[in-house]
N, C-alpha and C positions, 0 to 999 in steps of 0.2 A: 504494500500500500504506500501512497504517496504520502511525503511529509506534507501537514497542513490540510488532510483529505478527510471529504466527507462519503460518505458511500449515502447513496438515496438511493428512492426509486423513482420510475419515469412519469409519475402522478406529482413527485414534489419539484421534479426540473423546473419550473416559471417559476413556481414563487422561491423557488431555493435562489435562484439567477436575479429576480427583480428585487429580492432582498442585498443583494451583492452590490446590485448596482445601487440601490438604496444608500448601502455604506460607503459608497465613494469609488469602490473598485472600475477597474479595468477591463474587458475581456483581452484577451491574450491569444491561445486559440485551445482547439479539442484536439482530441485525439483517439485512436481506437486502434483497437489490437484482435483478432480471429482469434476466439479463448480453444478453437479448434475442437467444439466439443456440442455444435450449434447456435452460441452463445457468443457475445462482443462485448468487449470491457471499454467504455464510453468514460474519457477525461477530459473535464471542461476545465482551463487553466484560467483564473484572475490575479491580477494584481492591484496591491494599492503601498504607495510608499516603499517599493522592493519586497515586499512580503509575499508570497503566492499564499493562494487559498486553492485549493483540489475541489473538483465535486466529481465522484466517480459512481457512474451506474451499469449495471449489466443486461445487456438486452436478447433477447432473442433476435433472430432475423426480422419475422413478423412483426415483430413491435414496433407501432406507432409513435416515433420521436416526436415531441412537439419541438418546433424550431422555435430557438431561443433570439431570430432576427427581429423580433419584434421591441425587444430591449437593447439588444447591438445588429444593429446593423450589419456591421462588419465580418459577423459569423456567418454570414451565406456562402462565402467561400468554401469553407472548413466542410461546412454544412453542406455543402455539393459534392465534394471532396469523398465524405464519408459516403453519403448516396451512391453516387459514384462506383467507386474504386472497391467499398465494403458491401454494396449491394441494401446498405438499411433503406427503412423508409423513414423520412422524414418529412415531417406536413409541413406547409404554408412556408417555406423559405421564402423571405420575400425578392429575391433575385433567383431562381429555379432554372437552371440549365437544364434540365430536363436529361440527363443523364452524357451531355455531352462540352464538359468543361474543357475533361484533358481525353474522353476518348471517341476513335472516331466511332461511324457507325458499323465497319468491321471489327472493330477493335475487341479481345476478349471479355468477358462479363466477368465484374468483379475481381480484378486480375490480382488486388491485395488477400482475397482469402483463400485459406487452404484449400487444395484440392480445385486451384484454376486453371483452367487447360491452357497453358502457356505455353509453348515450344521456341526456346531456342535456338538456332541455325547458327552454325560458326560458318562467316563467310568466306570466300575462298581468296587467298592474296593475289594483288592484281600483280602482275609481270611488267 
């Protein structure tokens, strides 16, 4: 667990986040990790005066994130990012790439979690 970390669930993310910013903090950004067992370890980082604060949750795939852009803005990125890359679902971002930030529409699905069908090619030296 992170230092500074709160562990919730995903009913307390708004009011945990609008409390934060209530006290003065920063958002910073998130983070997630494939707990590789169907399961995602969800960490929102803030800051106020060098201090981080953690709030870490774990979700299923299925699970309905509410997006936290309603308070920062700035997390639609992160927030696309994880949609993205982890495959979650995340409601109401309010800037929504619709799943294509960084991939194209060949691109693999969900390429950050276990078990994505990636294939690597080593290309041949050119002469």
């Amino acid at each position: 667990m992170l230092k500074n970390s709160k562990e919730i669930t995903v009913d307390e993310l708004i009011s945990c986040v609008s409390n934060l910013k209530y006290r003065g903090f920063r958002f910073v950004t998130a983070s997630c990790a494939d707990n590789r067992d169907g399961t995602f370890s969800l960490y929102y980082h803030f800051d106020k005066q060098l201090e981080l604060e953690n709030i870490a949750l774990t979700v299923s795939r299925d699970t309905a994130i509410p997006s936290i852009t309603t308070l920062y803005l700035c997390a639609f990125l992160v927030e696309n990012e994880m949609k993205e890359l982890f495959g979650l679902t995340i409601e109401n971002i309010a800037i929504d790439y619709e799943g294509r930030m960084f991939l194209t529409e060949d691109a693999p699905r969900e390429p950050m979690t276990y078990g994505a069908n990636i294939l690597i090619e080593r290309k041949e030296e050119e002469s």
